[in-house]
N, C-alpha and C positions, 0 to 999 in steps of 0.2 A: 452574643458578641463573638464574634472570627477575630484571629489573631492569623496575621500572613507573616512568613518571613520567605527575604527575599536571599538571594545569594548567586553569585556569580560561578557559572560551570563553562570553561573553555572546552574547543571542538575538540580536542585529546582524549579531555576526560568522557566526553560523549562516546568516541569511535571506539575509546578501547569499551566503554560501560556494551554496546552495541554489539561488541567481537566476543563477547563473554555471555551472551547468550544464547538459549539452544536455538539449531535451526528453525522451526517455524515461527518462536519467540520473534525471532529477529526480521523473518515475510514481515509478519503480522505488523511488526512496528515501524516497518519500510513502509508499507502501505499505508499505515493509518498517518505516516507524513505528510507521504503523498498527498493526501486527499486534504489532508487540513492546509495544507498551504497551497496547490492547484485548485483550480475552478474548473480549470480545464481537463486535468484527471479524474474528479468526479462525475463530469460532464461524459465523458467517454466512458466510465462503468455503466454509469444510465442507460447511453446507449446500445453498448452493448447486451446488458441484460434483455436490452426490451425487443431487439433483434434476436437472441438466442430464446426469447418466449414466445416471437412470432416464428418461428422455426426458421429463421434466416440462420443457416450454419449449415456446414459443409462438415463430411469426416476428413480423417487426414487421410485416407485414401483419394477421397475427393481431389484433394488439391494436390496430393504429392502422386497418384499413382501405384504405390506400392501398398 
């Protein structure tokens, strides 16, 4: 038997809980928003991965020249 409890967290308590973690901590858990609430952002990782596995990618020399 699971026991839930529920509880109300305002965007405050989020931003600053968010601003207090280390940098990659913080990628990490931008991203994994991302994805859980876009279709469309996971949609464009797909894609890209499957373009950078069929060698569609460019260096940054490529594009930028230097």
């Amino acid at each position: 038997m699971s026991t839930a409890l529920k509880m109300e967290v305002g965007t405050e308590e989020i931003i600053e809980a968010v601003k207090r973690m280390k940098k990659q901590e913080r990628e990490d858990f931008i991203e994994d928003l991302l994805a859980s609430t876009s279709p469309e952002y996971l949609l464009s990782i797909k894609e890209a991965r499957a373009e950078y596995k069929a060698g569609k990618v460019k260096s940054h020399k490529d594009v930028f020249g230097e």
